[in-house]
DRENGUVEX-26805 format. One record per residue (C-alpha): residue number from 1; residue in one letter; chain; x, y, z. Coordinates in steps of 0.05 Angstrom, whole numbers, padded with zeros to 5 digits. Layout:
[NUM, "A", "A", [X, Y, Z]]
...
This chain:
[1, "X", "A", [01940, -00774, -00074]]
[2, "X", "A", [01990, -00749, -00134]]
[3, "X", "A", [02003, -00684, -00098]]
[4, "X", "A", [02022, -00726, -00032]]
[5, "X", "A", [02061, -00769, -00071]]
[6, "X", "A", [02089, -00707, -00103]]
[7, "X", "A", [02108, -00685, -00035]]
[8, "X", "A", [02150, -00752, -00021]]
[9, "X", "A", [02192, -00745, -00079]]
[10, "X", "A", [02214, -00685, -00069]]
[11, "X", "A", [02226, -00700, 00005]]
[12, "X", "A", [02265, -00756, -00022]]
[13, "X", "A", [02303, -00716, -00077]]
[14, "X", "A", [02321, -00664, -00028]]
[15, "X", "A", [02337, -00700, 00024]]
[16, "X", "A", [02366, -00765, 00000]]
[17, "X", "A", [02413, -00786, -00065]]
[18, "X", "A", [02360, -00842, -00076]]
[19, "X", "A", [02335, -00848, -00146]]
[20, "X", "A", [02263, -00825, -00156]]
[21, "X", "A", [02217, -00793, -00199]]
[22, "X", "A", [02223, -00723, -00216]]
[23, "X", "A", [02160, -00677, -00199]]
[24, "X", "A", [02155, -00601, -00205]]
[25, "X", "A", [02181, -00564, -00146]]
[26, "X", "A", [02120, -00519, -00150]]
[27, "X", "A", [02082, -00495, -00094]]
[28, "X", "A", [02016, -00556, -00102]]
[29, "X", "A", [02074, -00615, -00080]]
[30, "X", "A", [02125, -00571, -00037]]
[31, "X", "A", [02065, -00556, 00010]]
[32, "X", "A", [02073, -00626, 00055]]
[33, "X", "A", [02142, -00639, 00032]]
[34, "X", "A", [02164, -00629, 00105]]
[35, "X", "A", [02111, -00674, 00123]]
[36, "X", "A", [02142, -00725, 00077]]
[37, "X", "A", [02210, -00717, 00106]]
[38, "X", "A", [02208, -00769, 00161]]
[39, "X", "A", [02199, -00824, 00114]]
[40, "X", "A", [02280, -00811, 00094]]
[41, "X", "A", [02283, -00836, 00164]]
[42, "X", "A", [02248, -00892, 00161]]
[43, "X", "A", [02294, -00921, 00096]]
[44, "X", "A", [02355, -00905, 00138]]
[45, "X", "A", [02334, -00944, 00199]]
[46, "X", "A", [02306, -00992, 00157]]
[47, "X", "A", [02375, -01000, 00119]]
[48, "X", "A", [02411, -00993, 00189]]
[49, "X", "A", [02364, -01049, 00218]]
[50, "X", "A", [02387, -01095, 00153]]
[51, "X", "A", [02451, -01087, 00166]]
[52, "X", "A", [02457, -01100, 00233]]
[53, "X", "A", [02414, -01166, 00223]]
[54, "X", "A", [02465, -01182, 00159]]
[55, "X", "A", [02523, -01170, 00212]]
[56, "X", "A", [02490, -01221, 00263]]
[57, "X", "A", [02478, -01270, 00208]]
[58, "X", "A", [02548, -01278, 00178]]
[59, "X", "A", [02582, -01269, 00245]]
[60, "X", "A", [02617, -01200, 00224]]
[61, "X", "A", [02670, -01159, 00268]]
[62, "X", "A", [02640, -01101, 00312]]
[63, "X", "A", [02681, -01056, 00274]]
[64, "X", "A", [02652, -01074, 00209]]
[65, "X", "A", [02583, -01067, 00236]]
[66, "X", "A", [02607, -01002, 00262]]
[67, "X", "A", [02622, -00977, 00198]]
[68, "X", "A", [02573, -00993, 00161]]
[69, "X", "A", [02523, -00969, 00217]]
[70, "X", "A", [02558, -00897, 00217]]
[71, "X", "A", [02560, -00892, 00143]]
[72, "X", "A", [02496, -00912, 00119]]
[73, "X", "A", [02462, -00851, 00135]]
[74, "X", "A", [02515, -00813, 00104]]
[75, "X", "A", [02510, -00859, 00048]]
[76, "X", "A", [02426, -00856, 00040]]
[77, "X", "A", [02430, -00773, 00055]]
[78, "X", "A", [02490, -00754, 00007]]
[79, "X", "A", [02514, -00716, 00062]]
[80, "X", "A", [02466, -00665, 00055]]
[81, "X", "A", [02461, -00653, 00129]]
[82, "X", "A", [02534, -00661, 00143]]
[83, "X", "A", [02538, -00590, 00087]]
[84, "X", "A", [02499, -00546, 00137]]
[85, "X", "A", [02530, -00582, 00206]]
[86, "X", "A", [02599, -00564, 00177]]
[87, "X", "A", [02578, -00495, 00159]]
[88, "X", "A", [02543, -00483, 00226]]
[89, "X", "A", [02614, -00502, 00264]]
[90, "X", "A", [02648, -00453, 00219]]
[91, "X", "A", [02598, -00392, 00238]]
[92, "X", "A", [02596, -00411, 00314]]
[93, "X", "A", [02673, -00416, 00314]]
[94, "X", "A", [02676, -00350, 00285]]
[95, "X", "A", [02646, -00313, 00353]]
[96, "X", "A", [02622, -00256, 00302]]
[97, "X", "A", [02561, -00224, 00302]]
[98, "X", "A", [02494, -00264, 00276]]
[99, "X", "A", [02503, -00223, 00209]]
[100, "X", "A", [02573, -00243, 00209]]
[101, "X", "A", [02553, -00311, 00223]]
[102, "X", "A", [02490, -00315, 00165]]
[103, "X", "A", [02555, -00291, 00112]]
[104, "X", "A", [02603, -00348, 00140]]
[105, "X", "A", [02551, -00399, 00126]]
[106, "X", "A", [02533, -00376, 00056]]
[107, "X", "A", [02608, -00379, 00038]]
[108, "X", "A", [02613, -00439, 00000]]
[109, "X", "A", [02695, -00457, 00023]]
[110, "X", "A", [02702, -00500, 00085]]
[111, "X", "A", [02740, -00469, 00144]]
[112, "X", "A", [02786, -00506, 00192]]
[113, "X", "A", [02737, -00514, 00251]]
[114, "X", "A", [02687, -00548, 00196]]
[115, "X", "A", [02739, -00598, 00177]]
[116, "X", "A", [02762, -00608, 00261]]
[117, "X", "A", [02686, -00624, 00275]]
[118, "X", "A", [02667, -00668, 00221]]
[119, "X", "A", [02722, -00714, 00242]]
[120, "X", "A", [02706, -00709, 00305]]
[121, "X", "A", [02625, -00726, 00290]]
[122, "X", "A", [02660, -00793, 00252]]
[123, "X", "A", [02702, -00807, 00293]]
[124, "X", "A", [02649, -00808, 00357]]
[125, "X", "A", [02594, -00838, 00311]]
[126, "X", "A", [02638, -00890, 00285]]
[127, "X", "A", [02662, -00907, 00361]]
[128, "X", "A", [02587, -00902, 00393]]
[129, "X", "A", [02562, -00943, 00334]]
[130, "X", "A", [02623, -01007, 00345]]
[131, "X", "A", [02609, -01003, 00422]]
[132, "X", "A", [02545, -01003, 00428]]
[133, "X", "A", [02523, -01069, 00463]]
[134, "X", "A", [02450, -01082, 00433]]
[135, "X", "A", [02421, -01053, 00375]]
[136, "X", "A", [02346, -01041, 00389]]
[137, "X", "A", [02318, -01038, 00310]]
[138, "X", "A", [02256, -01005, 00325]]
[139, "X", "A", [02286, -00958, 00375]]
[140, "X", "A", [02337, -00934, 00317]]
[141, "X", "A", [02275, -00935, 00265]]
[142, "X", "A", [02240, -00885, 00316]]
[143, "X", "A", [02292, -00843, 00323]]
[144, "X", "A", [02310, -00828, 00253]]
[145, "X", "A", [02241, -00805, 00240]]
[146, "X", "A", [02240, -00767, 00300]]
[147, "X", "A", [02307, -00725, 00280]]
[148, "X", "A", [02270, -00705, 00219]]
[149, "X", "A", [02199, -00691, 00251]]
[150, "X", "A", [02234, -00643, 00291]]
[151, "X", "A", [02275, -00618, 00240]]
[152, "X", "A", [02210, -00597, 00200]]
[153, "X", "A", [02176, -00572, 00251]]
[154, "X", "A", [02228, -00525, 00277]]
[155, "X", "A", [02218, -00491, 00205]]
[156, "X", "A", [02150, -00485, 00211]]
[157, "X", "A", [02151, -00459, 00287]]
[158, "X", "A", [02216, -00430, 00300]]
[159, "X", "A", [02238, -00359, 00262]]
[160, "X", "A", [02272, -00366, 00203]]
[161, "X", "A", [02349, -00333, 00205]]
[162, "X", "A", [02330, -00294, 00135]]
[163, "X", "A", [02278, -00292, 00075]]
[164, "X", "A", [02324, -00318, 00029]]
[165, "X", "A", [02355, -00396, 00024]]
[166, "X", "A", [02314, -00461, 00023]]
[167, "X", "A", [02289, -00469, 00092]]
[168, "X", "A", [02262, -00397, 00081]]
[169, "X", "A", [02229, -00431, 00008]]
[170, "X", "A", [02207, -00487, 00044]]
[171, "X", "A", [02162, -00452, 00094]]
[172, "X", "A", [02140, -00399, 00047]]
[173, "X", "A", [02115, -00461, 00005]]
[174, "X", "A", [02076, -00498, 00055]]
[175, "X", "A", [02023, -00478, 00104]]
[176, "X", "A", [02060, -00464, 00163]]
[177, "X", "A", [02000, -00477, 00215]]
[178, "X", "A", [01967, -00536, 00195]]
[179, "X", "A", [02045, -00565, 00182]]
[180, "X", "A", [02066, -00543, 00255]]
[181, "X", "A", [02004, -00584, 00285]]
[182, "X", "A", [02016, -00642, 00233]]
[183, "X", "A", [02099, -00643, 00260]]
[184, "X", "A", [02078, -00636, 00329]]
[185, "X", "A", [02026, -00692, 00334]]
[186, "X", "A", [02081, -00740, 00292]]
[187, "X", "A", [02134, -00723, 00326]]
[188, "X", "A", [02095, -00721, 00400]]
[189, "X", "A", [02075, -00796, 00371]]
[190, "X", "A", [02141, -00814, 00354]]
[191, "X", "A", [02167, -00788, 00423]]
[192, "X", "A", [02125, -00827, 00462]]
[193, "X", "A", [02142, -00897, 00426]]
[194, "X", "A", [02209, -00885, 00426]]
[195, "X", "A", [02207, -00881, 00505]]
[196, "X", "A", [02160, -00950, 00510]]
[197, "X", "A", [02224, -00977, 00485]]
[198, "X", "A", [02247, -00979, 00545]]
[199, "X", "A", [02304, -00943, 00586]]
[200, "X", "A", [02348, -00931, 00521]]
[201, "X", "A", [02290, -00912, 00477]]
[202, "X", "A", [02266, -00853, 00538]]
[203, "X", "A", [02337, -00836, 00544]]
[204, "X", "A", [02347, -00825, 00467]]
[205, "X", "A", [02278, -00782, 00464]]
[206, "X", "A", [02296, -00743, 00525]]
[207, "X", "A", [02360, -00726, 00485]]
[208, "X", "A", [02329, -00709, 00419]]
[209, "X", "A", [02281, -00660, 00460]]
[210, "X", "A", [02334, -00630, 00499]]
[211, "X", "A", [02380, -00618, 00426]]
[212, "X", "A", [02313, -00589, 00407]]
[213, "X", "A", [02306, -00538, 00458]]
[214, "X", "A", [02375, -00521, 00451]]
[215, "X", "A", [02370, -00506, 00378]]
[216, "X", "A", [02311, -00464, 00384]]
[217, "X", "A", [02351, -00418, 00435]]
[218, "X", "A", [02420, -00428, 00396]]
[219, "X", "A", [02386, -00406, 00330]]
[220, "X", "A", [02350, -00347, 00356]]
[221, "X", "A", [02418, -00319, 00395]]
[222, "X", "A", [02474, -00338, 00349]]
[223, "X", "A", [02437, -00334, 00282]]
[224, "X", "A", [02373, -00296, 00294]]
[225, "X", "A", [02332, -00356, 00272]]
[226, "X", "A", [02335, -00416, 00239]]
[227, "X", "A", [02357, -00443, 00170]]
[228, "X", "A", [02375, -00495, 00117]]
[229, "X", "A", [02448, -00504, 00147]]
[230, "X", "A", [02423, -00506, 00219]]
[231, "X", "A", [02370, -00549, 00209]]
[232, "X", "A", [02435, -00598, 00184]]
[233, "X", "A", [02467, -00582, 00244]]
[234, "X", "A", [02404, -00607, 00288]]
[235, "X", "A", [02395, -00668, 00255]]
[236, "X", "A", [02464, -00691, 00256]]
[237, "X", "A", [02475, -00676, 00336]]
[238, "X", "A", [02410, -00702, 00349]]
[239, "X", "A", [02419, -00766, 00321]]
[240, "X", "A", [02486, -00763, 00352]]
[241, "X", "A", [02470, -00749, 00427]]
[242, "X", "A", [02405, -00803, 00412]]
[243, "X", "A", [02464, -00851, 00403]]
[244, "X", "A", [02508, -00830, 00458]]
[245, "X", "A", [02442, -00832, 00501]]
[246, "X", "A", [02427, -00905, 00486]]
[247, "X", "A", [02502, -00923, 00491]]
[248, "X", "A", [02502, -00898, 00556]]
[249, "X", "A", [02441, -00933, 00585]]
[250, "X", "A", [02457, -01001, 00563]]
[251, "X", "A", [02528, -01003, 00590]]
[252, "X", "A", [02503, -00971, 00662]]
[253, "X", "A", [02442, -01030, 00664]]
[254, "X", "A", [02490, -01072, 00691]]
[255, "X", "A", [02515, -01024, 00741]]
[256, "X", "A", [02442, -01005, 00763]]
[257, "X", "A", [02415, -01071, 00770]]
[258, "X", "A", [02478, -01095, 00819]]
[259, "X", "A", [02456, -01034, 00858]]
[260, "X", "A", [02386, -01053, 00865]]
């Protein structure tokens, strides 16, 4: 039980700026820390879902649910994912070999196409986020888990870009087989929820699954396998398009049901 819990602080120190205890980063707790991740998800659609129910209760502005909706996760993370989804848009912009690439996103300065995309990502989050008609709590509390189940498990299946870095740390730490099949049954689970929600909730897994695929092939082609920065960049678009996807859905319900 202390080494699990061992493994959930560390998810949560890594992956979050929450405050919690401090246990060694040895190899005995970073084994399931990947395991561990998806629970950041469930504070961040647990903190999304309290917000939106605060917003609803005092009568608040779309834009100011909006806000807070796109920044909470930002908030919660620290922006640790937003690092490696800037980084990643720097490399791909670059058009340079993968080698070329692996250098760009180990340079610690932030390039121009970094900076164009992150305002984009706000810009589009913050938009999605204000116009989106009905916010489904458990649909959003699914879906942040899922982002990071996948995330996880795409360093314990996929290659890994170099043997250096901490997604390369990560899977040397934990046992990569009995992880993948732990990742793929949660994240399989969480799938399958997720689209009981209804239309929205199978349009927001089908687009998590289809980011996924395209990362695995992305990684491998651009990059020669995956990493800490890319795994960023996957989380971030997934939860993205997962938004766009249920944004989508509920304004063409409407539409569909005049046609029918």
């Amino acid at each position: 039980m202390k080494t699990l819990l061992g493994a959930v602080a560390i998810a949560f120190s890594m992956f979050s700026a929450l405050p919690v205890p401090q246990v060694p980063w040895d190899e005995k707790h970073m084994r399931w820390m990947l395991a561990a991740f998806p629970l950041v998800g469930l504070v961040i659609g647990g903190a999304c879902w309290a917000w939106e129910a605060l917003c609803g209760a005092l009568a608040l502005p779309a834009v100011l649910r909006g806000a807070g909706l796109c920044l909470l996760p930002v908030l919660i993370t620290g922006g640790v994912h937003l690092d490696g989804y800037a980084d990643t848009w720097d490399a791909l912009a670059s058009r340079a070999s993968p080698e070329r690439r692996q250098e760009i996103l180990k340079d610690p300065r932030m390039g121009a196409f970094a900076g164009i995309h992150l305002c984009c990502y706000f810009l589009a989050s913050f938009a999605l986020w204000t116009a989106l008609p009905r916010y489904d709590g458990p649909a959003f509390l699914l879906a942040f888990c899922l982002s990071r189940a996948l995330s996880g498990l795409a360093i314990a299946a996929f290659p890994l870009a170099r043997d250096t870095g901490l997604a390369h740390a990560f899977a040397a730490a934990a046992d990569r087989r009995r992880l993948r099949n732990v990742l793929s049954v949660l994240a399989a689970l969480l799938t399958v929820n997720l689209g009981l929600r209804g239309a929205a909730g199978f349009a927001m897994a089908a687009a998590a699954l289809m980011v996924f695929l395209y990362y695995r092939r992305m990684a491998r082609r651009d990059f020669g396998g995956v990493s800490g920065d890319l795994a960023g960049w996957f989380l971030q678009t997934a939860e993205l398009w997962m938004l766009a996807a249920a944004c989508a859905v509920q304004y063409l319900e409407p539409l569909w049901r005049n046609l029918i």
